[in-house]
C-alpha positions as CSV (number, residue, x, y, z in Angstrom):
1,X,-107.1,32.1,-165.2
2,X,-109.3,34.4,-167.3
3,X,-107.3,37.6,-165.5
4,X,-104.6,36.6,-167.6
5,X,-106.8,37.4,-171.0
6,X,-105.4,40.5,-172.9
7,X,-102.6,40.8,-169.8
8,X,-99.5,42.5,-171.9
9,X,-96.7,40.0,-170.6
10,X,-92.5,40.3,-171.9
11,X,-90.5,37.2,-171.6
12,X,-87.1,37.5,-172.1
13,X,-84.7,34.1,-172.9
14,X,-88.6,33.2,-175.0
15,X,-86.6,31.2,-177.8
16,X,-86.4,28.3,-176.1
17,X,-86.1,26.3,-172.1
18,X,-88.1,27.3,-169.4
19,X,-88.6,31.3,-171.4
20,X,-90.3,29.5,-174.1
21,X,-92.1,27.1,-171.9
22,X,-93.4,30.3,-169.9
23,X,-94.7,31.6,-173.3
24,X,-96.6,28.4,-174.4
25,X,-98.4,29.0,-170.9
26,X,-99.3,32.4,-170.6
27,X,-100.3,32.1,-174.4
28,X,-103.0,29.5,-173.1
29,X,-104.5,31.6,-171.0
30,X,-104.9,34.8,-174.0
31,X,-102.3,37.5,-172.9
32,X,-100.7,39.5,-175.3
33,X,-96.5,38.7,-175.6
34,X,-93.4,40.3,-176.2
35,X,-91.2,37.4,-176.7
36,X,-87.5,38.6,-176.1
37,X,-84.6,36.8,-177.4
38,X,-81.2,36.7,-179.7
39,X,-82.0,33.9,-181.8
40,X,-84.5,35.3,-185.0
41,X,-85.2,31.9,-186.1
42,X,-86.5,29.9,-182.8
43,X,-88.1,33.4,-181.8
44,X,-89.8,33.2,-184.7
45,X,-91.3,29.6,-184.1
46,X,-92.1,30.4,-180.8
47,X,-94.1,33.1,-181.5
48,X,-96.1,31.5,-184.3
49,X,-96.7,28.2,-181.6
50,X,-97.7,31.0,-179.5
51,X,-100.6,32.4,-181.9
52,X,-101.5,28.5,-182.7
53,X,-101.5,28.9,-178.4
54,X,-104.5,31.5,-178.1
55,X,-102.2,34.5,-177.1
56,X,-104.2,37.7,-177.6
57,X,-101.3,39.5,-179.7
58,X,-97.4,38.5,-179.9
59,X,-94.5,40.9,-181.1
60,X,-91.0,39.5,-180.8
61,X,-88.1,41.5,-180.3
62,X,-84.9,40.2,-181.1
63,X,-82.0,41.8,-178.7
64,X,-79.2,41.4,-176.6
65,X,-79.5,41.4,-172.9
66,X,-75.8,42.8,-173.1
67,X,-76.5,45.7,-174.5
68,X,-78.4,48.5,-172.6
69,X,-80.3,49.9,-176.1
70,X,-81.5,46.6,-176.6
71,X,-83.7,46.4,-173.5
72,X,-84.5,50.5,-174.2
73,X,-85.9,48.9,-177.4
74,X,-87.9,46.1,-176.2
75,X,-89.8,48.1,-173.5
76,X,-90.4,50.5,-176.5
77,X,-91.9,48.4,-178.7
78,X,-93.8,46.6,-176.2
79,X,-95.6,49.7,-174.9
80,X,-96.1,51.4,-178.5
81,X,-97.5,48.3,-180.0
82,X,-99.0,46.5,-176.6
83,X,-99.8,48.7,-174.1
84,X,-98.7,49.2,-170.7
85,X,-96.7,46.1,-168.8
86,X,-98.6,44.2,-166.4
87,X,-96.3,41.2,-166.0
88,X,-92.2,41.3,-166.6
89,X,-90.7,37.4,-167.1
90,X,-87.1,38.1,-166.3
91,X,-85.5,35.0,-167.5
92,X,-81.8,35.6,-167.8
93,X,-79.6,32.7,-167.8
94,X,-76.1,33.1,-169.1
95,X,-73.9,30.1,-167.6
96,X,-70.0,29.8,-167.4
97,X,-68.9,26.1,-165.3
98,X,-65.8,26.0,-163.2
99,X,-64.9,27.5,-159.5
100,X,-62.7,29.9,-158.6
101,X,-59.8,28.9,-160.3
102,X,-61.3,27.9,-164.0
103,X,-63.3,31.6,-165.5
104,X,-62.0,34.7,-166.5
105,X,-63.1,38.0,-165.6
106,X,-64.3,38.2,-169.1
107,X,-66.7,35.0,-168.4
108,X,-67.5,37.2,-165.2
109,X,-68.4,40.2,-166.8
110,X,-70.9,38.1,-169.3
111,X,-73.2,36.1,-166.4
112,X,-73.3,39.8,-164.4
113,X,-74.2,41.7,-167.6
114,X,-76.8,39.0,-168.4
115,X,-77.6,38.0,-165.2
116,X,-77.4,40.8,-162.9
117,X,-77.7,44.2,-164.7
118,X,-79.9,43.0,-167.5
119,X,-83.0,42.1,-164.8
120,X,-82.3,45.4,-163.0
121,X,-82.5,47.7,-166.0
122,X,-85.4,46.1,-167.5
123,X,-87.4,45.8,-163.9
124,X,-86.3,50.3,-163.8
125,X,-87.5,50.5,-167.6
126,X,-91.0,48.6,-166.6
127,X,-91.6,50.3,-163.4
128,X,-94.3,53.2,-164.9
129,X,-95.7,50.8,-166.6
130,X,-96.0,48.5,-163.7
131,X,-97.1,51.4,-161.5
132,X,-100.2,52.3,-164.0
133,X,-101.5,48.5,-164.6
134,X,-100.5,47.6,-160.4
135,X,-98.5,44.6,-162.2
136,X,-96.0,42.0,-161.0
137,X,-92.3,41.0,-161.5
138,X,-90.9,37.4,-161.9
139,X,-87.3,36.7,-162.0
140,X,-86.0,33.4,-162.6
141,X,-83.4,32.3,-160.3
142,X,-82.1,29.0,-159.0
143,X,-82.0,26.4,-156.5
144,X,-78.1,27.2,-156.5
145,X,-78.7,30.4,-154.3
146,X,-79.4,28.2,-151.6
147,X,-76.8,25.2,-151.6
148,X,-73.4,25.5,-152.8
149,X,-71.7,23.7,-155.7
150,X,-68.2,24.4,-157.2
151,X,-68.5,24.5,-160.5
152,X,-71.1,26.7,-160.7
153,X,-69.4,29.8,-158.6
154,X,-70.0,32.3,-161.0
155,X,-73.9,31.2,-162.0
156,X,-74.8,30.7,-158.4
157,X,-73.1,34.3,-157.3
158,X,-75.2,36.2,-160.0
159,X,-78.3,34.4,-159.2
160,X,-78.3,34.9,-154.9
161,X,-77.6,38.9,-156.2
162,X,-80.9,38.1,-158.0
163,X,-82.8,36.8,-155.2
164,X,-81.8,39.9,-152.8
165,X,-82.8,42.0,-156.0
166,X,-86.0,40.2,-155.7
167,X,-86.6,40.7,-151.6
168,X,-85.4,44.8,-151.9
169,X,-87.4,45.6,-155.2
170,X,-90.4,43.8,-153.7
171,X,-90.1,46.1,-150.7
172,X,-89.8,49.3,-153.1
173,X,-92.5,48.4,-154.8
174,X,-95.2,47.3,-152.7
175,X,-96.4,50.9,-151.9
176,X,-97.5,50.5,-155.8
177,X,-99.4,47.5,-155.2
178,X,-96.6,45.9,-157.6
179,X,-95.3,42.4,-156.4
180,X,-92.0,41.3,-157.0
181,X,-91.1,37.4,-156.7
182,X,-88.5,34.7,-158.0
183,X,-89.0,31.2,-159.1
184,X,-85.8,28.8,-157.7
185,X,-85.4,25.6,-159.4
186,X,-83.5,22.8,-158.8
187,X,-82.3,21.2,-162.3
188,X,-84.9,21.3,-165.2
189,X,-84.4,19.9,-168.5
190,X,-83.8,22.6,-171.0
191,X,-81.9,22.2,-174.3
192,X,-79.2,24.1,-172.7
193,X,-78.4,21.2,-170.6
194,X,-78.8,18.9,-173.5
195,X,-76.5,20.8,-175.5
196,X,-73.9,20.6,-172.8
197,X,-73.5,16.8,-172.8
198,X,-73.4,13.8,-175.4
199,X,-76.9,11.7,-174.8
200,X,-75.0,9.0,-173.4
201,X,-73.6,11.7,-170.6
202,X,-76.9,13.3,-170.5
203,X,-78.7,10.3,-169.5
204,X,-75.5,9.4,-167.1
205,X,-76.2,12.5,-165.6
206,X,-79.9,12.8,-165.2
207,X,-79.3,9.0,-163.4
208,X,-77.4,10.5,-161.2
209,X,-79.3,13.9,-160.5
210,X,-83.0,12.9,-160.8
211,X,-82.7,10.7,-157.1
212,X,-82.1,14.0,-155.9
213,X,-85.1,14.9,-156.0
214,X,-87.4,13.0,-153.5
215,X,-90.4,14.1,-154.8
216,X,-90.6,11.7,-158.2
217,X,-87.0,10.9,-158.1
218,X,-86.3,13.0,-161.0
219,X,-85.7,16.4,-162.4
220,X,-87.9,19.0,-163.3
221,X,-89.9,19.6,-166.7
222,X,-89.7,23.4,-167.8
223,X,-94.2,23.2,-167.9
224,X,-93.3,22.6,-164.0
225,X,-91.4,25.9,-163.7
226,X,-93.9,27.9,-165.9
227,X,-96.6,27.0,-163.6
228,X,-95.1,28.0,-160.8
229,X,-94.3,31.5,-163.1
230,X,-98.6,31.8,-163.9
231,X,-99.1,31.3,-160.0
232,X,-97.0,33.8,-159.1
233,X,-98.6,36.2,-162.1
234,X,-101.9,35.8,-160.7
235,X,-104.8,37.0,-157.8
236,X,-104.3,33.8,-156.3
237,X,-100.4,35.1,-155.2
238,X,-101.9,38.2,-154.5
239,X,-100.2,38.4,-150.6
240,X,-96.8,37.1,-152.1
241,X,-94.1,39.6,-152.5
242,X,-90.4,39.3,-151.9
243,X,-90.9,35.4,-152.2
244,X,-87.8,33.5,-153.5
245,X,-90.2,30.2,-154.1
246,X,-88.3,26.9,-154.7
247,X,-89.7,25.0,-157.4
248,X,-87.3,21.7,-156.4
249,X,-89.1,18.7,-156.5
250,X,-87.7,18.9,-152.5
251,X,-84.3,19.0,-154.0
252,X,-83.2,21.5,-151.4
253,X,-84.7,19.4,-148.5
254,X,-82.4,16.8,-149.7
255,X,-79.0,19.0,-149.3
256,X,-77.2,17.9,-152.2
């Protein structure tokens, strides 16, 4: 993994779940960061655990995948104080519950501004840079973009325009030797799910889920999806492009 070493990386969602997880890692193996995130204090944290990590350099940039200048701004800073981008971590992962008959178009707007148009204008942004360094894209998408669930219409809609984002930029892009792929999982445990439930739920729920999964019978750790991220960053993914790869624990297999 020493092809990582000095490798300028931006991760956004880096203050905590699978974003920060994907830091620790890439950290590890020396490249330099641009952690991207909205909340100043847990960026902060991660960045230092980051340095304590091995990471070559590491700016963070606190922004708002909402707003277009934002994302100007982190691309910015990253190439004035990092250098050209060689791997982009798109990590997006606004969630609103319910069908079709529970959000509001104002829920809508928010998971297709954070979801949706946030990856593409950041993937545009990174492109010269990409082009120079022959880099690679990562977007992280979901399991949900290949089963169907109710109550999570709006999350899973965004996420399957991600995965065809993926498959078309990947096709784009490959005359410039840069490889575009997404990571699918199946359900990980991130704070985000802890903060949705009360631990008695939680652990009601993971009961429930984690047979789901055939492989271990359980859900899936965030290191688990920032491996899969490194692999995909690396010569040894080399002839993958346009790859939606399900990191499921055989989840989808399963059907439910």
């Amino acid at each position: 993994m020493n092809e990582l070493k000095d490798k300028v990386v931006v991760i956004t969602g880096a203050s905590s779940g699978i974003g920060e997880e994907i830091a620790y890692t890439f950290a590890k193996q020396g490249a330099a960061l641009g952690v991207c995130g909205r909340n100043k204090e847990k960026l902060g944290k991660v960045a230092e655990q980051c340095k304590a990590h091995g990471a070559g350099k590491v700016i963070e940039i606190i922004g708002d995948l909402m707003k277009l200048n934002d994302i100007d701004q982190m691309v910015e800073e990253v190439v004035s104080k990092l250098g050209d981008v060689d791997v982009l971590i798109n990590n997006c992962g606004a969630i609103v519950n319910g069908g079709i008959e529970t959000p509001n178009v104002e829920d809508f707007d928010k998971i297709f501004h954070v979801n949706v148009r946030a990856p593409f204008y950041l993937t545009q942004k990174c492109v010269p840079h990409l082009k120079k360094t022959k880099g690679c894209v990562v977007n992280i998408s979901t399991l949900l973009t290949k089963i169907c669930e109710t109550n999570n219409l709006l999350y899973s809609m965004a996420k399957c325009s991600i995965d065809h984002f993926t498959k078309s930029t990947a096709l784009e892009l490959a005359k410039y030797d840069i490889r575009v792929n997404s990571v699918n999982p199946a359900v990980v445990l991130t704070p985000i799910l802890q903060q949705m439930f009360s631990p008695e739920k939680l652990s009601e729920v993971l009961g429930e889920v984690g047979p789901m999964h055939p492989l271990g019978s359980k859900c899936l750790s965030t290191q688990e999806i920032a491996d899969t991220v490194i692999f995909l960053s690396t010569s040894g993914a080399r002839c993958i492009t346009g790859t939606c790869l399900l990191a499921d624990r055989g989840r989808g297999v399963f059907g439910k």
